[in-house]
N, C-alpha and C positions, 0 to 999 in steps of 0.2 A: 520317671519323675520330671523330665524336661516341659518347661513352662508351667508349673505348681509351683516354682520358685519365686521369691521375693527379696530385693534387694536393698540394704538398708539406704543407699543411697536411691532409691526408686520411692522409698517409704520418705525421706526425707525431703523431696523433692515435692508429693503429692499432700505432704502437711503444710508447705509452704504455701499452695495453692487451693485450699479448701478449710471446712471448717463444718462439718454436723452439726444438726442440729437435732434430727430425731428417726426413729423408722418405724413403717411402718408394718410389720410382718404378719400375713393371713397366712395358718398351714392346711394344708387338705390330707390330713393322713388316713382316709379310706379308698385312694386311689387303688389299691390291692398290694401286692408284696415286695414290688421292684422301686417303685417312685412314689413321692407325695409331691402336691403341687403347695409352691411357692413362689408367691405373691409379694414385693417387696414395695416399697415408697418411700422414699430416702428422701428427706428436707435438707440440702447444703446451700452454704457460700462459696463463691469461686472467686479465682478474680479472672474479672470480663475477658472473654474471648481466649482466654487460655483451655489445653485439653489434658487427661488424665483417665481412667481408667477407675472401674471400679471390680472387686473379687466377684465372681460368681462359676461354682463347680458346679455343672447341670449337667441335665439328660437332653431335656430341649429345650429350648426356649419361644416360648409362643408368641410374646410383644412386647417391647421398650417405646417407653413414651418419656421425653425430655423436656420437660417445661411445655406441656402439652403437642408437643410434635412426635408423631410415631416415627421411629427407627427402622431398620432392618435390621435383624439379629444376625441375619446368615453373612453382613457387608461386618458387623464390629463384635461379633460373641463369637470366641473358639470355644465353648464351654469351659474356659477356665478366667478370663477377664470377660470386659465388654467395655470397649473402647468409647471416650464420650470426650466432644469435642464441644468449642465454639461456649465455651457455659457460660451464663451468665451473672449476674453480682448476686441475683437468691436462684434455688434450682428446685426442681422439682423432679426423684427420676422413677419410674413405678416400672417394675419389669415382673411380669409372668412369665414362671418359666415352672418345668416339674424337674428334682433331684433325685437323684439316689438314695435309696436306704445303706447302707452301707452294713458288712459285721466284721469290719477288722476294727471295732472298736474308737474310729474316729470317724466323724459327723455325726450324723443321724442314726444308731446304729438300731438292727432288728432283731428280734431275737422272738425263736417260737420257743415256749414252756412245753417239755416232752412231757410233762406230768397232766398237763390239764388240755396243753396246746395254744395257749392263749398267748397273742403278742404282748411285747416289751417293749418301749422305745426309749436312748435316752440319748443326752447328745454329749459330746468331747470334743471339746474349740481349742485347746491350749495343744498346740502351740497357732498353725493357721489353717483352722478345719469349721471355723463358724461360715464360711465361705460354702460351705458341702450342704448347708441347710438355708440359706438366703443370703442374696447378693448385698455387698457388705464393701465397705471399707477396710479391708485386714490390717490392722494395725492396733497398736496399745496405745497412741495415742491422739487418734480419732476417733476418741471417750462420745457421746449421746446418750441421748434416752431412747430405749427400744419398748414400743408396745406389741403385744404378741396375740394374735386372734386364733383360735384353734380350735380347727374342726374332726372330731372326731368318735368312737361309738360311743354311745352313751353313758353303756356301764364301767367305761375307764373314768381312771382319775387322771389329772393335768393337775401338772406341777413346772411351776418355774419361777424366775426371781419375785416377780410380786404375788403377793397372795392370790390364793387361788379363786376365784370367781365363782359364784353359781353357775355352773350353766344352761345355756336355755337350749331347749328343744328344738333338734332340727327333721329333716327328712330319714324315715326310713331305719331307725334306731339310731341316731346318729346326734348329736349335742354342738354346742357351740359356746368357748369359754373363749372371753374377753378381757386381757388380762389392763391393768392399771397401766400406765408407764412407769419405767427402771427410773431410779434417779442415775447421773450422769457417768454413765461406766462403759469402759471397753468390751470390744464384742465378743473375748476368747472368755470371758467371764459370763456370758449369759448362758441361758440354758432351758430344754425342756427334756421334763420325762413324761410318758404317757405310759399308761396299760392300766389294765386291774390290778393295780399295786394297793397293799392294805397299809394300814399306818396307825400307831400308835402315838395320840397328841397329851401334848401338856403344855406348861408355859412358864415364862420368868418372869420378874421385873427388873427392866436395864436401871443401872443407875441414876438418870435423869428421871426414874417414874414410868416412862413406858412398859407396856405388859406386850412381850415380844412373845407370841404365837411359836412353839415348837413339834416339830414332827418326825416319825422315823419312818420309812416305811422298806420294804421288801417286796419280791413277788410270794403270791398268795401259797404256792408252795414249801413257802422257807420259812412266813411269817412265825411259825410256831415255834421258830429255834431264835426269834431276836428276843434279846433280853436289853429289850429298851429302857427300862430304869436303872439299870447302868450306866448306856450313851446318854440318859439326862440328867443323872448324876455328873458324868463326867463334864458336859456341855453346861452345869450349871457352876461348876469350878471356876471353868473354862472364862467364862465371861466372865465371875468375878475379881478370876486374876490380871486378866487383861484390859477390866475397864479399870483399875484403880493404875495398873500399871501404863496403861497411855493415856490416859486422863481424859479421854474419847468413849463417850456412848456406842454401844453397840450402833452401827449408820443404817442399819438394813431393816426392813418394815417387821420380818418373820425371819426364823431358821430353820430350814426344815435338812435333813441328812439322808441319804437315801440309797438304799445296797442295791446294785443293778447289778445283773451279767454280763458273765463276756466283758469286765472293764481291764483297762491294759496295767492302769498303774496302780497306786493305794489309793488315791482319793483326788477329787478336782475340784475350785477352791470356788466353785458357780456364786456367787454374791447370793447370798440368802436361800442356795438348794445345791448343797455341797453333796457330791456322788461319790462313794467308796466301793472298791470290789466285793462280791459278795462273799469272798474268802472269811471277810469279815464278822459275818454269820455261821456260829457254832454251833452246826447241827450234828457234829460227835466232839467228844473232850477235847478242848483246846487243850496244849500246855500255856503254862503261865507266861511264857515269854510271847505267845500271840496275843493276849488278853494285854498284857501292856504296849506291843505294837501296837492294836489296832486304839488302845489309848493316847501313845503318842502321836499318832495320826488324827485322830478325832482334834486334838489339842493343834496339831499345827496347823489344821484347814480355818478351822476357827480364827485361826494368828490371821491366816491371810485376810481374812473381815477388815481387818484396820491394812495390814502391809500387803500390797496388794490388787486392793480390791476399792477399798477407800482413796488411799494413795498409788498409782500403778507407775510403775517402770517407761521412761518416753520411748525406750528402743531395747531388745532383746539381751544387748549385754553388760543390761543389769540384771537379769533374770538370777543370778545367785544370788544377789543383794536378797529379792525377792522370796526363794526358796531359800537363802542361809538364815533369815530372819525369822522364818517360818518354823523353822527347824532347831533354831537354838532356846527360842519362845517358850515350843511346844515343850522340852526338856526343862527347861526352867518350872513352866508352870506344875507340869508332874512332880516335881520335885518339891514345890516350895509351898503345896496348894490342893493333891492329893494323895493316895496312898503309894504311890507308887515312889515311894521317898532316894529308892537308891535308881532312879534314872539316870543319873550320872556316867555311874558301868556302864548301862546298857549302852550310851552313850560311846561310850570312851571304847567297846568291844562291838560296835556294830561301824556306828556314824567313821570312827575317828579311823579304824581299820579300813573300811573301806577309801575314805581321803589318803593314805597313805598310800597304798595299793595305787590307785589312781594316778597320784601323785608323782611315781615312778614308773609311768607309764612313758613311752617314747611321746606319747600325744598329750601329755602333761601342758599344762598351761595357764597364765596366772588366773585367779578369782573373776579378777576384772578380764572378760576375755572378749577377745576382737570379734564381734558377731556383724559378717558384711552381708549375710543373707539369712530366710529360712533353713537351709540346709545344714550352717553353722550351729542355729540354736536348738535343733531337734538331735542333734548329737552330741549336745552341752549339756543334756541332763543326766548329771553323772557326779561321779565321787568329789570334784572340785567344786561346783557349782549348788551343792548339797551338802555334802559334808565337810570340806576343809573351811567351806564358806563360814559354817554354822562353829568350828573348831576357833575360826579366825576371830569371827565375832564373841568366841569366849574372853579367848587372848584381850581384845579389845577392852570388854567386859571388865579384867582384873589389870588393864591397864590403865583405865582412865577412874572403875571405881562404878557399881552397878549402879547407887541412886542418880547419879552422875552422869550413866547414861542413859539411864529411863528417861532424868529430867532432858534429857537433850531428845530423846524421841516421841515427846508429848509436845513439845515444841515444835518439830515435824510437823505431828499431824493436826496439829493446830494451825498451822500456817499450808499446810497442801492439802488439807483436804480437798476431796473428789475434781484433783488435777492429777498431773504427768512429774515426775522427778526425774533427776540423775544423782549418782551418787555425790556427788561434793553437796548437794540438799542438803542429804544427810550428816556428810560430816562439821559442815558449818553448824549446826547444831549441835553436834556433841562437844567439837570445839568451845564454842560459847560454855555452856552447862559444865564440862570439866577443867578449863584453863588451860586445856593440854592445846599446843600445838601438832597437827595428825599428820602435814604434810609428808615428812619423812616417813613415818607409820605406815601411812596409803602404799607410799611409791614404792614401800620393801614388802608391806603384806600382801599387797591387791593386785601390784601390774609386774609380780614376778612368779618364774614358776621353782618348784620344787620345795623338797621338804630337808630339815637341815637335822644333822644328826647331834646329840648331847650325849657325852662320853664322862664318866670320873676320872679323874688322878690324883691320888691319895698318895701325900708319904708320910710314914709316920715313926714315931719316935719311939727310942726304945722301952721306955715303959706302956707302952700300948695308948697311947693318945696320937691324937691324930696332930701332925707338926705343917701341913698345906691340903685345904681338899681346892681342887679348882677344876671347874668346867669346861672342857673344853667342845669347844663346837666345830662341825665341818658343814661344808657341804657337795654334793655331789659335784663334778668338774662342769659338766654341760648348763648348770644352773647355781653359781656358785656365789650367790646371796647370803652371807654373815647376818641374821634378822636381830634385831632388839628381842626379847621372852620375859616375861614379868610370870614367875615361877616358884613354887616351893619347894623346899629339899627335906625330905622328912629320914628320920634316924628311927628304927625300931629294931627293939632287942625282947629277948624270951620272955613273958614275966613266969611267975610262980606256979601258974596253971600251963604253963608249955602255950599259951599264946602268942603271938607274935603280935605287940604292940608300939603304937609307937609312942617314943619318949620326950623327942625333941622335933620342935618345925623351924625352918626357918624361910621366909618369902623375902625372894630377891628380883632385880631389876640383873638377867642376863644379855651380856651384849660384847661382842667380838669375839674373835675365835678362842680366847680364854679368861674366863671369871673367877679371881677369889673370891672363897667363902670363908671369909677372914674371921666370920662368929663361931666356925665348926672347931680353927686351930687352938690344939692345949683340952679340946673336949675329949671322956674317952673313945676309942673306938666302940659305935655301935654294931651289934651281930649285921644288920640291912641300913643300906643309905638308898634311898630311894631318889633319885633327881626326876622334878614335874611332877613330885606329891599333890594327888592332889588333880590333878591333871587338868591345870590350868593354860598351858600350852600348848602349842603344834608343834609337834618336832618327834622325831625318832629317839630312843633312849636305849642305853646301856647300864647294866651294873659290874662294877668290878667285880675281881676275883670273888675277894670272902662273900660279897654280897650275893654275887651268884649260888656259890654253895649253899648258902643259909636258903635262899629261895627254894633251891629245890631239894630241898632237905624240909620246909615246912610251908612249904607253899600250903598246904591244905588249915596250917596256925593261923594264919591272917585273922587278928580279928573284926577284919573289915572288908567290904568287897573291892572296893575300887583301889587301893594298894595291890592286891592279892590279882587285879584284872589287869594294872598295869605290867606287873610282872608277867603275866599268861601274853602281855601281845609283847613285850620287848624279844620274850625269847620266841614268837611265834615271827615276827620280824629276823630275826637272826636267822632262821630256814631259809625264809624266801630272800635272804641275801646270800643264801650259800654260805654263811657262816659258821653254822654246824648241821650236823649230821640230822637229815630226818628222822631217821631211825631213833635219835635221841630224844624229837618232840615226842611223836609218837608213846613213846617208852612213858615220857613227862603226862601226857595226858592221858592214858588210860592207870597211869599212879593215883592220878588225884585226882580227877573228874568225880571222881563218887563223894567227896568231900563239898561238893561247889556244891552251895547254896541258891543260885541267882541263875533262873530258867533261863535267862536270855543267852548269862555266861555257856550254861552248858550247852544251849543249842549254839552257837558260832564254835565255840571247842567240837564237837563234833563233825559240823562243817569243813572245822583245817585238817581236824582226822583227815577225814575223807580223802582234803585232797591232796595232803602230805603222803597217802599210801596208793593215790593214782597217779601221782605226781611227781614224787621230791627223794622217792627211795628209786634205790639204783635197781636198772630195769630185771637184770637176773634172779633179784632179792624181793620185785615187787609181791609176785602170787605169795611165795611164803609169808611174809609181813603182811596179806591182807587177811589170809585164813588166820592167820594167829591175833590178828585182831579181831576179828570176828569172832571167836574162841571168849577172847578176853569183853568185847562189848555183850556176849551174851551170860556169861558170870554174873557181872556188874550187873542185867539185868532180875537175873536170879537174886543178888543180895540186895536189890536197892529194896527200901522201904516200902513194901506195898502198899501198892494205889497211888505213889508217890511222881511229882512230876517228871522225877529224873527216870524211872521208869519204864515212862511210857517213851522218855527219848530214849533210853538205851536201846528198847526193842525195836523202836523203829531204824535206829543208826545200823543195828545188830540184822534186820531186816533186808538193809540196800545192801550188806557185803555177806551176806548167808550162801555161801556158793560149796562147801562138801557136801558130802550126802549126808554125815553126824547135822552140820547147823540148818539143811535142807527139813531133813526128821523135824526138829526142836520147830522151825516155821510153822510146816503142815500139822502139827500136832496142835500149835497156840492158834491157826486156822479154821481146825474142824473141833476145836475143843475138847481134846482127846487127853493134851497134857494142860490146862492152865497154868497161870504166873496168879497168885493171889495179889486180889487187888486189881488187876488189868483187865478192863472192860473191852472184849474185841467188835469195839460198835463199828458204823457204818464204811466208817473213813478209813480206819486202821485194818477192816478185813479186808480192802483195795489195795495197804500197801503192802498187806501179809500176801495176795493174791499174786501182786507184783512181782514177787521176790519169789515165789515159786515158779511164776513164768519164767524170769530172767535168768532162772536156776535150772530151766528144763522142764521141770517139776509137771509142769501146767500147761495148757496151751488155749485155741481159740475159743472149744468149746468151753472151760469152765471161767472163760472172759465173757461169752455170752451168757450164761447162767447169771453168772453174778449181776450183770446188766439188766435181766429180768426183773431180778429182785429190786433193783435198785436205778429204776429208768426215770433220773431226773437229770439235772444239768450237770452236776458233781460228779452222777454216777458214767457221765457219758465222756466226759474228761477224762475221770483216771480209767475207760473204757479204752480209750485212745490212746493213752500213755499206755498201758498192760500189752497193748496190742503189737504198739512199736517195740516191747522187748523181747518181744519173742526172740527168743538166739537162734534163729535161723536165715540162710539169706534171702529164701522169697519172703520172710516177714520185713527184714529191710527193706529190699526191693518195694514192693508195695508205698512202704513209709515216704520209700522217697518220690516215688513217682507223685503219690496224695499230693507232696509238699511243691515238690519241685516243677512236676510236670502241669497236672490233673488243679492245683490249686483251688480246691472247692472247699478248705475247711476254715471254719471262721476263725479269730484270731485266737482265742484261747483255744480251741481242737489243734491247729497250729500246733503251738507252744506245747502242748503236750504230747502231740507226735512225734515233735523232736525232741523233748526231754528221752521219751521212751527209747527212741531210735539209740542215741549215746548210751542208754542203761543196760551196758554189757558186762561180763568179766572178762571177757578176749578183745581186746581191742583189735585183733586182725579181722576178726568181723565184719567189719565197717571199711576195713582200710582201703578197700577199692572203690573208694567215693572219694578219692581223693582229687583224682585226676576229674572228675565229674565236677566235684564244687566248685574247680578254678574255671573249668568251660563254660556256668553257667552261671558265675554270680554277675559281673556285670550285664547278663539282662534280666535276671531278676531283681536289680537294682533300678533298671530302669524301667521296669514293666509295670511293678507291684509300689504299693501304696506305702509311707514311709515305715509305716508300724511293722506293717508284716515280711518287707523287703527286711528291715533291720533284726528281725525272729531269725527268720532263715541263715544270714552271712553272719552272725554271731551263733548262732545255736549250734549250725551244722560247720562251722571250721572246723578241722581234722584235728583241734585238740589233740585226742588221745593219741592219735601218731607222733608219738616224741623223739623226733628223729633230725637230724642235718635235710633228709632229703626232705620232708616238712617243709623246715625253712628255705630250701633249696624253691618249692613250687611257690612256694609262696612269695619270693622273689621274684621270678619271673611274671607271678603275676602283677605284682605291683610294677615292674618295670614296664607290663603290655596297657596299663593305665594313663603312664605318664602324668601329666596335668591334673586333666579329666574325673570329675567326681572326686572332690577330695573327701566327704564324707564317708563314701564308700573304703575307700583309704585308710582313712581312721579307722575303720572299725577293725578292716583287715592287719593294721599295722597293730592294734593294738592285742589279739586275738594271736599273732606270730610272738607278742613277747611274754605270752605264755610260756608257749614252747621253748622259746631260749631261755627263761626265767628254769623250767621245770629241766632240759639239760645241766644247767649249771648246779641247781639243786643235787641232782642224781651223779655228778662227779663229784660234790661234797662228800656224798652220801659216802660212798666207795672211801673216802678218802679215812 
């Protein structure tokens, strides 16, 4: 990666000296399958006789002309800038050159359809990848208008921020679309998709009266699985909640949403042609908890429209500001606007779990985080910058008072629109609108790190009232911030039907390491006191003794989900602190899993299953504790409700730990339909992952991974082809995976990602363990070699996790010490991937204990 870097001080330096005003970009994508040519024309100001640099990642470059003087490419273009001196007070800079198509899923990327054969293209700018498609000012805030000229075959469709164009007739089957100019937005926000992609359109009317043009589209193989009057159901929510709530028109001419392949993340926020994975396309039974992900995602892309896109970040380390806004938005709006009314949970057991997790990571770091370069902000997208962001921003929310702070961010964007901000923008706003002074607020929520723990102390009298309950807070030593929590404490006892309801609330202002709750003393004791009812804070939480008991004596009573969720994470936290025994989670959630109502809940419960029984039980204990789960997830699926969502996760949970030859039978039986599960449809997707689990079991091998492939030769089925193949438990089936990966490097980023999922999907971790000494010889040059996406697949995917050992940590020392300085991203990931491993040690002498 050396020289694809960008430094915030290089960024700041070249905004002082410059100023866009528009581009010009012609694409040529019928040059064949390696490069399209691109043509750019860049209108700037400079100031006189100063020089600077503009982005451009090429293949060649053919001619740079400066204010009509030709350049040499080969004296100022290494293929990654193109150096420009001497400018003058307006400039004028046009450079042809031809790029790369790219398929690790950033730039331009390509993609052949195995079903039909037909190309795909579509493009991934965020974070600095609009550089890979035309030479560009990389930055967010040297905002312009882009117009885009596109030539290519005819029978494709062209999509990108402004509507789409007729286009006219060129040579040889080939068209020519012309697109409007963007109104004034930054270049990681533009976009195009090209192919035979089909679409289904409709339309709204924004608030001011405009009738905004909407579209979905897919490739022509999937088309018949989108169920687009859903996504314009949800996107017409979407807008309604969000225009009344920032008191802002929709800004963008059309929206169109668009499922491509091979995408890395959930969805990218393009101004008016937003791209989501095609994951997101149910072409066999979703569970319910993917159907509202891919709702909370529809909802936060949209958020970014006004936060964003309208208004954009001046420098990378607001980018949480950014995705936390995005993110707490998207939650609100489901919640308050469509069916999905208990997003809250989902919430509170995906976003706020992972921000924890995060959180206590050694690379932990505050909200507001120091970003001195590209390399910093491509490894900032993560559990703080996303989820504590969007946690914080609740906090904020129930501290200053929601109308409070809406009215303080329609006031934003009343005054910035289609400029650049930093965070005090924002808070001078919400200031004004709630009277609250935030300074303090900022300095302890935003520019510190860690998460603080909230603990009871109850003592009480001897008639059974409660005589002090009071709050106590810590927090970790290495990050030891006492924060202000504006928080509820709710009281719930049995009612008459054996529910678990609550009786009493009370919402307090916590702050120092101890707070009375002077309204609880003289009250009786309730069965449960729950602290962060509600779960209006960030913070870690405990319940006292009795409280405890009652939880897990009725956790399945809750008559509500988000009490019943916050209990499922305090005590799923107390594992991963080594607090108690895994062996006791475990026990806890195959109790009452069958009880949960809330798809979301039970797919993350299943998740810690997993990795509490690969992880957190003591190593001589772990094979028996996984068969006998497995045992017990395939019961559960036996009694769950047929057809029912819980279900379909049991079997597939029941699926990935099916390793005797008794749960081996029950697989190939629900496989070849020999024994069904009434109700369970074993369609396209679910016979891949029953196919899986007999490979990973022995059971299976190459050939009925190619059968099945036959059957099923589209992009989906070539994925979990590549995952099935990397599990084979043998070591030339390894072997091969790694070399694909490590060596050979030919597979695009999603084949990738699922070679190395597969590669991990063992029951012996000795397996694999002779990759160990391999990973450490060869991550820093595939760190250096490989593109950031696919470099960061690799050194997370393939750490030697499952070797839960001293000697682990031992290589993995050494390597960090043979880095020194050097690559601190690479670092990060490495440092944070080792405190697994000490995290899952510590776990496994609880465990014993």
């Amino acid at each position: 990666m050396p020289g694809l870097n960008l430094t915030r001080e290089e960024a700041r330096t070249r905004a002082e000296l410059i100023a866009v005003q528009s581009y010009g970009i012609a694409l040529d994508l019928t040059r064949g399958e390696k490069v399209f040519g691109s043509h750019t024309t860049v209108a700037f100001t400079a100031v006189p006789g100063s020089s600077t640099f503009i982005d451009a990642i090429t293949d060649t470059v053919h001619s740079i002309t400066l204010n009509g003087s030709a350049l040499d490419p080969s004296l100022i273009s290494d293929g990654v800038r193109i150096e420009l001196a001497d400018l003058a007070a307006e400039n004028v800079l046009v450079i042809d050159a031809d790029a790369p198509y790219m398929n690790t899923g950033e730039g331009l990327h390509r993609f052949v359809d195995p079903v039909d054969n037909e190309v795909y293209l579509y493009s991934q700018f965020e974070v600095p990848d609009s550089r890979r498609m035309f030479a560009v000012f990389e930055q967010p805030d040297l905002k312009a208008q882009f117009s885009f000229t596109v030539t290519a075959p005819a029978h494709w469709d062209v999509i990108s921020n402004s509507p789409t164009p007729e286009p006219v007739p060129a040579a040889e089957g080939t068209a020519i679309w012309a697109f409007t100019p963007t109104a004034r937005i930054s270049s990681y926000i533009t976009a195009l998709i090209a192919g035979p992609y089909e679409s289904v359109r409709s339309e709204l009317t924004s608030s001011n009266g405009n009738v905004v043009p909407l579209g979905v589209f897919a490739r022509k193989s999937l088309i018949e699985h989108l169920d687009a009057e859903n996504i314009f159901t949800l996107t017409r929510q979407g807008f309604e909640f969000f225009e009344e709530q920032f008191g802002t028109p929709y800004p963008f001419e059309k929206y169109d949403q668009l499922f491509v392949p091979e995408f890395n993340a959930g969805a990218m926020e393009n101004a008016g042609a937003v791209t989501f994975l095609e994951t997101y396309v149910f072409r066999s039974r979703p569970t319910n908890a993917a159907v509202e992900r891919r709702a909370i995602t529809i909802l936060h892309e949209l958020a970014h429209m006004w936060f964003g896109d309208l208004v954009t970040m001046r420098w990378w380390n607001d980018l949480w500001l950014n995705e936390s806004f995005a993110e707490f938005m998207s939650t609100l709006a489901a919640a308050e606007n469509t069916e999905f009314t208990q997003s809250w949970t989902t919430f509170n057991i995906m976003e706020k779990n992972w921000a924890y997790r995060q959180d206590q990571l050694p690379s932990t770091h505050p909200i507001k985080a120091e970003i001195n370069d590209l390399e910093d902000v491509q490894v900032n997208f993560d559990g703080i910058t996303y989820a504590k962001g969007a946690s914080v921003l609740r906090q904020l929310v129930a501290w200053v008072g929601q109308e409070e702070f809406m009215a303080g961010v329609r006031g934003y964007f009343a005054k910035h629109a289609w400029s650049n901000t930093e965070l005090p923008d924002l808070m001078r706003e919400l200031e004004a609108s709630s009277g609250r002074d935030l300074t303090d607020w900022t300095a302890l929520w935003l520019e510190t790190a860690g998460v603080n723990k909230l603990t009871p102390i109850i003592e009480m009298n001897e008639d059974g009232t409660i005589a002090s309950f009071v709050i106590a807070q810590s927090a970790p030593s290495d990050y030891p911030t006492i924060r202000p929590h504006r928080l509820a404490v709710g009281c719930y006892d049995l009612d008459d039907a054996g529910k678990l309801v609550r009786v009493h609330r009370e919402e307090l202002d916590v702050a120092g390491t101890a707070t009375a709750v002077e309204s609880l003393t003289g009250r009786k004791r309730p069965a449960l006191i729950l602290i962060n009812d509600d779960d209006l804070a960030y913070a870690k939480i405990r319940l006292d003794d009795v409280s405890l008991a009652t939880a897990q004596a009725h956790l399945k009573d809750f008559d509500a989900s988000l009490p019943r969720t916050l209990v499922w994470g305090a005590a799923w936290d107390a594992v991963r602190d080594a607090e108690t025994a895994g062996r006791n989670y475990v026990e806890l959630v195959l109790n009452n899993i069958a009880h949960e109502s809330d798809s979301s809940v039970v797919m993350v419960l299943l998740r810690q299953l997993h990795t509490t029984l690969d992880y957190y039980i003591a190593a001589e204990d772990t094979r028996a504790a996984s068969l006998a789960a497995a045992d017990s997830l395939w019961q559960l699926s036996i009694a769950a409700q047929a057809g029912s969502d819980s279900q379909l996760q049991f079997v597939k949970a029941f699926a990935v730990r099916a390793e005797s030859a008794a749960q081996l039978d029950a697989i190939s039986a629900l496989f070849d339909g020999s024994v069904p599960l009434e109700g369970l449809a074993v369609d396209t997707d679910l016979r891949w992952e029953l196919l899986t689990s007999l490979v990973a079991g022995g059971r299976l091998g190459r050939e009925a991974i190619d059968a099945e492939l036959a059957g099923d030769n589209t992009g989906n089925g070539q994925l979990a082809a590549e995952l099935a193949k990397a599990a084979i438990p043998t070591p030339e089936a390894k072997r091969a995976t790694w070399e694909a990966v490590m060596v050979q490097g030919s597979l695009s980023n999603l084949q990738q990602r699922a070679a190395i999922a597969g590669f991990s999907r063992v029951h012996d971790a000795a397996l694999i363990a002779p990759y160990v000494s391999e990973y450490f010889a060869s991550a820093q040059s595939i760190w250096d070699a490989k593109s950031h996406e696919i470099a960061q697949q690799i050194i997370v995917g393939l750490y030697p996790a499952e070797q839960i050992s001293p000697a682990t940590l031992e290589a993995t020392d050494a390597f960090l010490d043979s880095l020194g300085t050097d690559s601190p991203a690479l670092r990060r990931l490495v440092v944070e991937s080792r405190d697994a491993v000490l995290r899952a040690l510590a776990a496994q002498e609880a465990d014993r204990a």
